[in-house]
C-alpha positions as CSV (number, residue, x, y, z in Angstrom):
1,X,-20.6,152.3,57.7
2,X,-23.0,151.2,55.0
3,X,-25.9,151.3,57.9
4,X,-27.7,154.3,59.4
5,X,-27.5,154.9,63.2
6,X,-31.4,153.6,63.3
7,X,-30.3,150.3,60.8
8,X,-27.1,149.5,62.5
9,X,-29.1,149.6,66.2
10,X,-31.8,147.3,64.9
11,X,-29.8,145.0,63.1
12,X,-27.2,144.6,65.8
13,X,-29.4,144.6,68.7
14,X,-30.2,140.5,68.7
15,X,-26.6,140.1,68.8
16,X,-25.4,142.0,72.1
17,X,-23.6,139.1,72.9
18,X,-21.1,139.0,70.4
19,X,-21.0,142.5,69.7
20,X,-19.3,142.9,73.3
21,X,-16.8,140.1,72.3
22,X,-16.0,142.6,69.6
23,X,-16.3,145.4,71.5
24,X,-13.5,143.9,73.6
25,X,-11.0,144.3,70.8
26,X,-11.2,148.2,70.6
27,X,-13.1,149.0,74.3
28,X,-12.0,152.7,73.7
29,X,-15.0,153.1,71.2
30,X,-17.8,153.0,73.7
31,X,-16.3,156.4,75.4
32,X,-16.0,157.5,71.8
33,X,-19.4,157.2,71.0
34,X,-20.1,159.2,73.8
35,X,-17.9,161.9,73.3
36,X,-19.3,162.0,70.4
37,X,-23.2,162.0,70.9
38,X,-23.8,159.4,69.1
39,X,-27.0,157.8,70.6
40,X,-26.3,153.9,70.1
41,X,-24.9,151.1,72.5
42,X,-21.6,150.3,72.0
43,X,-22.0,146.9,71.6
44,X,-24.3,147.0,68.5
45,X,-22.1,149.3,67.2
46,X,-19.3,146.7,67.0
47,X,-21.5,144.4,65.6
48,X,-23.1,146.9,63.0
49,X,-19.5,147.6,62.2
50,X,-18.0,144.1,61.5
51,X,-21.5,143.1,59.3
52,X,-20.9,146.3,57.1
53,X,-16.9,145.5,57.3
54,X,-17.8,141.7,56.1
55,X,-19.8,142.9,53.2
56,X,-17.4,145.7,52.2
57,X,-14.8,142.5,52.1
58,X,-17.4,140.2,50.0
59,X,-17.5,143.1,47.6
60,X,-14.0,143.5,46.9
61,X,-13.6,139.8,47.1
62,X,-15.8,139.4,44.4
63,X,-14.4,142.5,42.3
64,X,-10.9,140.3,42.6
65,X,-12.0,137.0,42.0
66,X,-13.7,138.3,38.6
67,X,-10.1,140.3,37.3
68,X,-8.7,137.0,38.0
69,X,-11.2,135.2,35.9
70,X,-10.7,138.1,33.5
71,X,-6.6,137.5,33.3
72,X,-7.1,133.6,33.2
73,X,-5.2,132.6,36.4
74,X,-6.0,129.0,37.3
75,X,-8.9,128.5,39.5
76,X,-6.7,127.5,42.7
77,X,-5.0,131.3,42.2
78,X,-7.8,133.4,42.0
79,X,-9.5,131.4,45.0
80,X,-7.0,131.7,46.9
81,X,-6.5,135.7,46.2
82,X,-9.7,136.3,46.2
83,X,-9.9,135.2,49.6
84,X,-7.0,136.6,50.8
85,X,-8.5,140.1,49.3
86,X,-11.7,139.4,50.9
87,X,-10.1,138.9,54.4
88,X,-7.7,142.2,54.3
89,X,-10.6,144.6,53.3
90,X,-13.0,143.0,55.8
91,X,-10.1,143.7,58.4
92,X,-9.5,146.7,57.1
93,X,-12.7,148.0,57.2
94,X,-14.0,146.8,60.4
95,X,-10.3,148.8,62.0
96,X,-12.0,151.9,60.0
97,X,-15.6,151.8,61.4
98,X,-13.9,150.8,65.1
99,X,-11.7,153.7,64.4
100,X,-14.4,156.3,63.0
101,X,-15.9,157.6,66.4
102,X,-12.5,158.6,67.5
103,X,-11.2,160.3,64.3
104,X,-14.9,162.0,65.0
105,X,-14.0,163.0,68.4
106,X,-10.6,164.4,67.4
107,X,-12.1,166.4,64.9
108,X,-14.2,168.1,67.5
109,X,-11.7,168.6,70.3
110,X,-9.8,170.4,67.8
111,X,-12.5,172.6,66.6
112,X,-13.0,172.9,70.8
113,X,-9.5,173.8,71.1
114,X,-9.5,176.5,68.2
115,X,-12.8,178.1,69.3
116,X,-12.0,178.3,72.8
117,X,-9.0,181.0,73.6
118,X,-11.7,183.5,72.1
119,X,-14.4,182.1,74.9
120,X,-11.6,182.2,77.6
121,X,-11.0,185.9,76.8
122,X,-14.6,186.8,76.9
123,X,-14.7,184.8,79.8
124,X,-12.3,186.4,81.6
125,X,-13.3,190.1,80.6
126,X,-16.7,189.4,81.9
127,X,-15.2,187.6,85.2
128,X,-13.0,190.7,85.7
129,X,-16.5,193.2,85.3
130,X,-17.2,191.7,88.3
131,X,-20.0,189.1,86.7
132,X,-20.3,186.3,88.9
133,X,-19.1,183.2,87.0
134,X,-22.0,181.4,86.7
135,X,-23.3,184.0,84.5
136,X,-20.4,184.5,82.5
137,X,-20.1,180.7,82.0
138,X,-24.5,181.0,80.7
139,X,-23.5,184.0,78.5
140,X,-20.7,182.1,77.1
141,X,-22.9,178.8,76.8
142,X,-25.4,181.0,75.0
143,X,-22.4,182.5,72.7
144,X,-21.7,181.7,69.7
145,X,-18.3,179.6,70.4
146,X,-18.9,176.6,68.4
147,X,-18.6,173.4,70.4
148,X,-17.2,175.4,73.6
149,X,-20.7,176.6,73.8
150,X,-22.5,173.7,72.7
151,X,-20.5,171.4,75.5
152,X,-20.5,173.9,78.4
153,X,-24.7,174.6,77.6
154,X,-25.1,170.9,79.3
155,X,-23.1,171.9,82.3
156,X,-25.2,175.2,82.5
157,X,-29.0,173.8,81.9
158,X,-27.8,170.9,84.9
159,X,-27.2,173.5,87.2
160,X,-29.9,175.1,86.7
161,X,-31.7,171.9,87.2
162,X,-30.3,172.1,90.9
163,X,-27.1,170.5,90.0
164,X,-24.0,172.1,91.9
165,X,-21.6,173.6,89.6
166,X,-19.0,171.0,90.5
167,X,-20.8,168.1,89.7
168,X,-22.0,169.7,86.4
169,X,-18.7,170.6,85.0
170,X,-17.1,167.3,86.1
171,X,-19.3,166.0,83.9
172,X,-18.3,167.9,81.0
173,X,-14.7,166.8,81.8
174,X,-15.8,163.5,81.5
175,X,-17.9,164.4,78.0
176,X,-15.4,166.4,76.1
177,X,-12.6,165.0,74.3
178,X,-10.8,168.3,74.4
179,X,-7.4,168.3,76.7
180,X,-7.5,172.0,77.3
181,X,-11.0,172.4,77.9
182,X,-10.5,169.6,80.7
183,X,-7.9,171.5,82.0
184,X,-9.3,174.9,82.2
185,X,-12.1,173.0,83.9
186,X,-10.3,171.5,86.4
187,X,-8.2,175.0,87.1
188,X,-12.0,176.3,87.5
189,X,-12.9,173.7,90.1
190,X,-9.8,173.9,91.9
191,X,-10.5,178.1,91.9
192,X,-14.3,177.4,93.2
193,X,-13.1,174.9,95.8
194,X,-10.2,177.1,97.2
195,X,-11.7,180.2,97.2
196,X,-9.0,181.5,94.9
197,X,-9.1,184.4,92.1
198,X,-11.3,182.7,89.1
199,X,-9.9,185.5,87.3
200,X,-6.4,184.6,87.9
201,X,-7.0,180.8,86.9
202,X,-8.9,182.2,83.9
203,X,-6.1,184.1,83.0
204,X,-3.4,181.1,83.6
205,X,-5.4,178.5,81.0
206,X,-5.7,180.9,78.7
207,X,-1.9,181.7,78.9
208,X,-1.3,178.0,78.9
209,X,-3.3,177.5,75.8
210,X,-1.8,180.5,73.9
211,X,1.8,178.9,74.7
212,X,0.3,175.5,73.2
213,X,-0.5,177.0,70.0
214,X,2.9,178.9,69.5
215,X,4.1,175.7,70.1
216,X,2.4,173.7,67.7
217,X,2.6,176.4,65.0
218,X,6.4,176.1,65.4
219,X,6.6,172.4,65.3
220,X,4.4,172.3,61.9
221,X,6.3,174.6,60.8
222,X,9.8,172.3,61.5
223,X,7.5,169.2,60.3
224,X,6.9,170.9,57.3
225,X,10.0,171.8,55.8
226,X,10.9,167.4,55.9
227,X,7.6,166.5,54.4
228,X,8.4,169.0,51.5
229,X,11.5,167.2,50.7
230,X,9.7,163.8,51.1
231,X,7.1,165.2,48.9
232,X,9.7,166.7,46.1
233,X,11.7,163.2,46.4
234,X,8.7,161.1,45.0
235,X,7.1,164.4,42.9
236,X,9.9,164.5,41.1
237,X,12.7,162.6,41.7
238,X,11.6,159.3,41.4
239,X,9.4,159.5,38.2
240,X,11.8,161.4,36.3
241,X,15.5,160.5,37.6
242,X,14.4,157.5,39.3
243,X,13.6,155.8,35.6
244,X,16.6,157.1,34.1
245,X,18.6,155.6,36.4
246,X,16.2,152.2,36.7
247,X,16.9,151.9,32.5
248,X,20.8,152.5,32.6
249,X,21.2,149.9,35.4
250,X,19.0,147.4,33.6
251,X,21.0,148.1,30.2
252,X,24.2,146.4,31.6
253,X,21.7,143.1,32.6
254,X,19.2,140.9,30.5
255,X,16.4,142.5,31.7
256,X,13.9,144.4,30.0
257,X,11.5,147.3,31.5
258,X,8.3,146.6,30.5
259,X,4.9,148.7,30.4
260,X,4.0,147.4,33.7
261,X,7.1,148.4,35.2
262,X,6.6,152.3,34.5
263,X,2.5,152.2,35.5
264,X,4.2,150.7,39.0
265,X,7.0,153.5,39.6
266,X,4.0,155.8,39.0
267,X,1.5,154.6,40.7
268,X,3.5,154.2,43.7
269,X,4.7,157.6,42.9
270,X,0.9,159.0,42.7
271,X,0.2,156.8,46.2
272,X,3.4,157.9,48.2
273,X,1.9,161.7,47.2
274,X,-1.6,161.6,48.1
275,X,-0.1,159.8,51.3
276,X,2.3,163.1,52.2
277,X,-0.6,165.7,50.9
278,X,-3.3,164.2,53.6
279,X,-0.5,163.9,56.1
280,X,0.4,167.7,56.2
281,X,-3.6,168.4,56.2
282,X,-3.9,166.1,58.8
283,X,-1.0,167.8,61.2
284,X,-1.7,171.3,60.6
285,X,-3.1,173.1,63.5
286,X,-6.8,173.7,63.8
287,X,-6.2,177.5,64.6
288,X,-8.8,180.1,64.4
């Protein structure tokens, strides 16, 4: 957003009213935002985000309206485009500022995910010592494990407020965006309510998450091999073959190939590339 945390709350905060009208279009954010830690009501966040999402659409609304000018379309034309431009980026943006606290609370969970399997195993080793778990889930909290650590150091400092472990690991359930860190939670709780080995349910999440990384390693890997051959298709293929072949068909018409026609095919080519590139950063697996 073009606001700080500090901005957005003060200039939203007048306007609670329709920032929860917002808010209703994307109510997932407000549990984002938590997740997250970022320390701001959900409803002027909504609001902070469509003000910075109508100015980022003025902006490029203007920007248009001016190449328009520029090319000497008639004034109906560039109003008319200018406005449509104005109204995509606005919605655009605002989707991207709505969307921002979740892409933010991916991010972690998979730096959660990668960094835990090495807390698990220390976890475990202490557990089978003979540690009681409550200290081996402080010495973990004190460890250096990344957001593991950082996440289960709440659940720690509230049961050492007098909390019961239960309640303060619940809440990190409810904190975390992290699916296997819930789950190895929960396989805790049931251990501490049942009476059952901790060791043993230690032992099974950790197993569990081992399996999910093989797993997504292999389906990367399958993944992979397709977006290559996307990636080769419009790499090569296209700007090369592609307007060999585009010329010899429109030899047998009347049409010409102008200028414009090649900066298209590569631009689109260029596009279609950068598209693939952040798609196979975006799916690899945040391993350790």
């Amino acid at each position: 957003m073009l606001f700080s945390k500090e901005a957005a709350s003060k200039i939203a905060r007048p306007f609670r009213g329709a920032g929860a009208l917002l808010l209703s279009v994307m109510p997932g954010v407000a549990y984002d935002l938590k997740a997250i830690g970022y320390d701001i009501d959900a409803e002027e966040y909504s609001f902070a985000a469509f003000v910075s999402a109508l100015v980022w659409g003025l902006l490029f609304g203007v920007v248009t309206y001016v190449v328009l000018q520029i090319r000497g379309l008639e004034a109906q034309q560039q109003l008319m485009l200018s406005l449509a431009t104005f109204l995509f980026f606005t919605m655009f943006a605002f989707i991207l500022h709505m969307s921002y606290p979740s892409i933010i609370a991916k991010k972690q969970a998979e730096k959660t995910d990668k960094e835990l399997i090495y807390a698990l195993r220390d976890m475990l080793a202490q557990v089978k010592s003979g540690m009681p778990f409550y200290v081996a889930l402080s010495n973990i909290a004190k460890s250096d494990y990344g957001n593991v650590s950082k996440e289960l150091s709440v659940a720690v400092k509230s049961i050492s407020a007098g909390e019961s472990e239960k309640r303060a690991l619940e809440r990190v359930i409810l904190n975390t965006k992290s699916d296997y860190l819930k789950r190895t939670i929960w396989q805790v709780l049931v251990a501490i309510e049942s009476g059952a080995s901790m060791s043993a349910a230690l032992r099974s999440a950790l197993d569990t998450l081992m399996n999910y990384q093989m797993q997504a390693i292999k389906n990367y890997a399958s993944e992979l091999n397709f977006a290559i051959l996307f990636y080769m298709f419009f790499a090569a293929v296209l700007p090369s073959i592609g307007i060999t072949l585009l010329v010899l068909l429109i030899s047998f018409t009347s049409a010409n190939i102008t200028q414009e026609i090649f900066f298209i095919v590569v631009i689109i080519s260029l596009v279609v590339q950068m598209a693939i590139i952040g798609f196979i950063k975006s799916e690899r697996p945040s391993l350790y």
